[in-house]
C-alpha positions in Angstrom: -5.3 55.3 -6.7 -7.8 52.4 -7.6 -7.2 49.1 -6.1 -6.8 47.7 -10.2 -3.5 50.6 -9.9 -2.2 49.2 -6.0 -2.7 45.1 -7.6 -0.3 46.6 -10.8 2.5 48.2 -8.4 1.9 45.3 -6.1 2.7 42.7 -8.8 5.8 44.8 -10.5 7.3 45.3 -6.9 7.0 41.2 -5.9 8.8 40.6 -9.8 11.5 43.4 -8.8 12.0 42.4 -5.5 12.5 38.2 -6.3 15.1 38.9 -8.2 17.7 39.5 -5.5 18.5 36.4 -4.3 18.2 36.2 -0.9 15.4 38.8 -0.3 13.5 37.1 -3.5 13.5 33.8 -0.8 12.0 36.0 1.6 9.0 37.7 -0.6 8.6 34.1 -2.3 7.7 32.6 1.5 5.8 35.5 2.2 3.4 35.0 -0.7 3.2 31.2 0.1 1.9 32.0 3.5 -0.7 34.7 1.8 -1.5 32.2 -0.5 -2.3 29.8 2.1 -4.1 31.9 4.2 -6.3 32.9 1.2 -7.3 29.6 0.3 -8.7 28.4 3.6 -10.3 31.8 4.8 -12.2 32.1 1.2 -13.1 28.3 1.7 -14.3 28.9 5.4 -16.3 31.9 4.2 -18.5 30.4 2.2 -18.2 26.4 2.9 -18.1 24.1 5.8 -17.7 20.3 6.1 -20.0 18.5 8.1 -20.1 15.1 9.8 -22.8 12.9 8.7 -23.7 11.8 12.5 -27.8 10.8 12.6 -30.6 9.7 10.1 -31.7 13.3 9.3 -28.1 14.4 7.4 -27.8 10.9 6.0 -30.9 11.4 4.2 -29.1 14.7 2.8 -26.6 12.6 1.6 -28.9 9.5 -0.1 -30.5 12.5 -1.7 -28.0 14.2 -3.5 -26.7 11.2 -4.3 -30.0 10.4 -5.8 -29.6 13.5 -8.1 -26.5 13.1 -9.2 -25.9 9.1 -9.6 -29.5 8.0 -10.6 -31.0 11.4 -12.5 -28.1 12.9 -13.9 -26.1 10.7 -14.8 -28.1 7.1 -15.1 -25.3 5.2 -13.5 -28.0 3.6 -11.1 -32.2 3.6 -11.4 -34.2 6.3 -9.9 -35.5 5.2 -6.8 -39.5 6.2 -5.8 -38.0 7.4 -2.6 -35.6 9.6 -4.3 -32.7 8.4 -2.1 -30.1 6.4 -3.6 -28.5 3.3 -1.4 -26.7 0.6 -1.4 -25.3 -2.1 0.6 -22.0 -0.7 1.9 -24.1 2.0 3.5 -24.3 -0.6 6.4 -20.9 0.5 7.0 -19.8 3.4 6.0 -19.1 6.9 7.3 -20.2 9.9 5.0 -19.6 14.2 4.8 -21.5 17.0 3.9 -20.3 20.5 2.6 -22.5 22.9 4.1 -22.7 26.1 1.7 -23.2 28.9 4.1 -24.8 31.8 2.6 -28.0 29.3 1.2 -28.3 26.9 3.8 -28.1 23.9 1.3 -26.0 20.9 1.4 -23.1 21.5 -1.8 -21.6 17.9 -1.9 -21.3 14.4 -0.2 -18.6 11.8 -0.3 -18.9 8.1 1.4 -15.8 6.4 3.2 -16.5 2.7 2.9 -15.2 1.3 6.5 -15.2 -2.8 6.4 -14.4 -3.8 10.3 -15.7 -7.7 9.8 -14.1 -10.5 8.0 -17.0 -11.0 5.3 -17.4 -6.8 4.9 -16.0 -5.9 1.5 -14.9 -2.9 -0.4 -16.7 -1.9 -3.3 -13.6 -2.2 -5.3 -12.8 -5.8 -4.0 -16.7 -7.2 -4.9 -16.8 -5.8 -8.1 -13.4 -4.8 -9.7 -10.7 -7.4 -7.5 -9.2 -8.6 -10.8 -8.4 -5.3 -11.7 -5.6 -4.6 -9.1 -2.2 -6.4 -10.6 0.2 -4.9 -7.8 -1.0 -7.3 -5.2 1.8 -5.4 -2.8 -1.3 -3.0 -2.4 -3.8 -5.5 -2.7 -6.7 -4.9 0.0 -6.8 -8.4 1.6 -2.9 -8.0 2.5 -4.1 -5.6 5.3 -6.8 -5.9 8.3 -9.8 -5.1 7.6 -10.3 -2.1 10.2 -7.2 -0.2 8.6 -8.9 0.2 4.7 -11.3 1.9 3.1 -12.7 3.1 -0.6 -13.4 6.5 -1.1 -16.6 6.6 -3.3 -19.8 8.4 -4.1 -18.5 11.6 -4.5 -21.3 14.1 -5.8 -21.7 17.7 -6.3 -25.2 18.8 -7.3 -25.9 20.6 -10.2 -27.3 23.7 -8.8 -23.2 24.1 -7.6 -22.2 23.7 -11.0 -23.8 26.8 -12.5 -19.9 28.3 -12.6 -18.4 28.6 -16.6 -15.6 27.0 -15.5 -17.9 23.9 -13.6 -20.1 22.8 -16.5 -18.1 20.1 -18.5 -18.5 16.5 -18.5 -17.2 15.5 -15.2 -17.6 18.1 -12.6 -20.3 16.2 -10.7 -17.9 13.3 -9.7 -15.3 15.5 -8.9 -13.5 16.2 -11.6 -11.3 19.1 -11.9 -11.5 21.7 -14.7 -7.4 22.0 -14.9 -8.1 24.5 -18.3 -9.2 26.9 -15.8 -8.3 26.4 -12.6 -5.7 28.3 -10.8 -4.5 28.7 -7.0 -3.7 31.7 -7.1 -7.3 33.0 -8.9 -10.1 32.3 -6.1 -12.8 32.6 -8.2 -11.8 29.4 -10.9 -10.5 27.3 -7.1 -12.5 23.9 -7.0 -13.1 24.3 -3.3 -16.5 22.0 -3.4 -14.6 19.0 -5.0 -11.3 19.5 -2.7 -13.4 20.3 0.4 -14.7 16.3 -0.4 -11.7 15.0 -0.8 -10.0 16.4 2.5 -13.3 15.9 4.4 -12.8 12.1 3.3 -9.2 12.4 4.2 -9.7 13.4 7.6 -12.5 11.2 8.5 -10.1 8.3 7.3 -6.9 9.8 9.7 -9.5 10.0 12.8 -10.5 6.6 12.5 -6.8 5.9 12.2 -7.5 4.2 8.8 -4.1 3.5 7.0 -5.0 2.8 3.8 -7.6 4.4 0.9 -8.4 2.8 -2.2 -10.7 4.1 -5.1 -11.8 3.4 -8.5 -11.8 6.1 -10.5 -11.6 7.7 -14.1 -7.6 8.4 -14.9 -8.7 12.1 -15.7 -9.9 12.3 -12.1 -6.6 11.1 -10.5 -4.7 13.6 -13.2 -6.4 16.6 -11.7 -6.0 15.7 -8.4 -2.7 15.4 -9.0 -2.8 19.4 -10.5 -3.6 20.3 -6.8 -1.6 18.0 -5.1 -3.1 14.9 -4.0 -0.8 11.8 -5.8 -3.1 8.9 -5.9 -0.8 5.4 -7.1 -2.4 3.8 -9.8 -2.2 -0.3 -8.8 -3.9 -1.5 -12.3 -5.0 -1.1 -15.8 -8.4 1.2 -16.7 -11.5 -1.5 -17.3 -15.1 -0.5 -18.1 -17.2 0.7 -14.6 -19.5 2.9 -15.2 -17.4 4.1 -17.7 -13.8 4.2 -18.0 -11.9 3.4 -14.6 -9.3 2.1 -12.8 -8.1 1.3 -9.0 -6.0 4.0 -6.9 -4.8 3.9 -3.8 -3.5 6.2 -1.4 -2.2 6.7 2.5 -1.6 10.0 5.0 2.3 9.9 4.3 1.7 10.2 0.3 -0.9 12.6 1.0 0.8 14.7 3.2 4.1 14.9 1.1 3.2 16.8 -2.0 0.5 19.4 -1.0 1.5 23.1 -1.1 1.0 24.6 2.0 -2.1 26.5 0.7 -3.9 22.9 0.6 -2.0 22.2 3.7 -3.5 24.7 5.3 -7.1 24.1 4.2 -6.9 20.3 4.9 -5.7 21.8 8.7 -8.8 23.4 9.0 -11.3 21.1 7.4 -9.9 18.2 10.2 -10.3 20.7 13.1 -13.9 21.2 11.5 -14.7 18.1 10.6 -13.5 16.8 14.5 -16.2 19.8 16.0 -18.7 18.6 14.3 -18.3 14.8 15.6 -18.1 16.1 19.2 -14.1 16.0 19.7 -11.9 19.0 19.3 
């Protein structure tokens, strides 16, 4: 029998079997946990996240920032260096994701990490009048315990996919038309892999509190795949179309499936090898 056959008999037995109650609960946690395991072995097959930790990776990162932010998309002027920067690199912390099979660096993301009166997030220098829930506001909390999630690229060259090439994809930006968990081959891992590799930079730094600006499509496909950001004000016009999120561990935590819940697992135990702490 060919394995197209076994996937059929496969499906019809799962549909068969969840309709008796209590042995449907059963097969339904069973292909939760499959699920799960699925996600985060196909992402640790073929990606890795990386701590930026010295000059040489942080060049990695100005670079393909360069690409996307500067060449691609004009949001900033090309630079003769080729290495896009800016002044909240003075304090920032930053991730790779390493693509395995070609040895190139598929995507970077930048956690903005004020710990001086006088540091500021991006969002508070140049979009602070934006925020109208000032019970989120960024000043009500210490400086040390915030940060902005921001400068989120994925290279071209990783966009070469069908399903990747749309107006969007190289901020992040989830193709929700075709995406589904349970088909690996449509799964966003690059732009997820950021996002959790943010995440758990922010959680071992004990950072309580995440803010970022970002296009309401953005914050409606991460919702698709879990991740609830709260909107705290009205879109304005910032390099397009944007408005302020924010975002802690508890609201993270509380909605993902545990397929995400899973890969965000291993992306922190990752993530923590690569800065030198298990």
């Amino acid at each position: 029998m060919d394995e197209k056959k076994r996937s059929s008999l496969r499906q019809k037995l799962t549909e068969t079997l969840t309709k008796v109650p209590k042995l449907g609960k059963y097969v339904a946690g069973y292909q939760r946990l499959r699920e799960a395991g699925q996600i985060c072995s196909h992402f640790s097959s073929y990606l890795e996240p990386v701590y930026v930790g010295n000059d040489s990776l942080k060049q990695e990162v100005y670079k393909i920032r360069h690409h996307v932010y500067c060449e691609e998309l004009g949001f900033e002027a090309c630079r003769p260096d080729g290495m896009e920067t800016d002044e909240f690199d003075e304090f920032s912390l930053y991730c790779l994701i390493h693509h395995i099979t070609s040895d190139n660096y598929a995507g970077t993301v930048r956690l903005v990490t004020p710990r001086q009166q006088g540091e500021l997030l991006p969002i508070e220098k140049y979009c602070l009048d934006s925020i109208t829930d000032q019970k989120l506001n960024p000043a009500n909390h210490p400086r040390d315990q915030i940060c902005e999630i921001s400068r989120l690229a994925v290279p071209s060259r990783f966009r070469r996919r069908a399903m990747d090439k749309f107006d969007g994809a190289a901020t992040g930006v989830i193709n929700t038309q075709t995406y589904s968990e349970k088909e690996l081959r449509c799964f966003p891992f690059i732009a997820v892999g950021l996002y959790f590799s943010a995440a758990s930079l922010a959680m071992r730094n004990n950072i309580q509190h995440a803010y970022v600006m970002m296009e309401p499509r953005l914050a409606r496909s991460m919702r698709f795949v879990g991740i609830k950001f709260e909107q705290i004000g009205p879109v304005v016009d910032y390099h397009g179309r944007r408005a302020p999120y924010y975002i802690n561990q508890s609201m993270l935590l509380k909605s993902l499936s545990p397929g995400f819940k899973t890969m965000l697992t291993h992306i922190q135990h990752s993530m923590y090898q690569s800065m030198g702490s298990k």
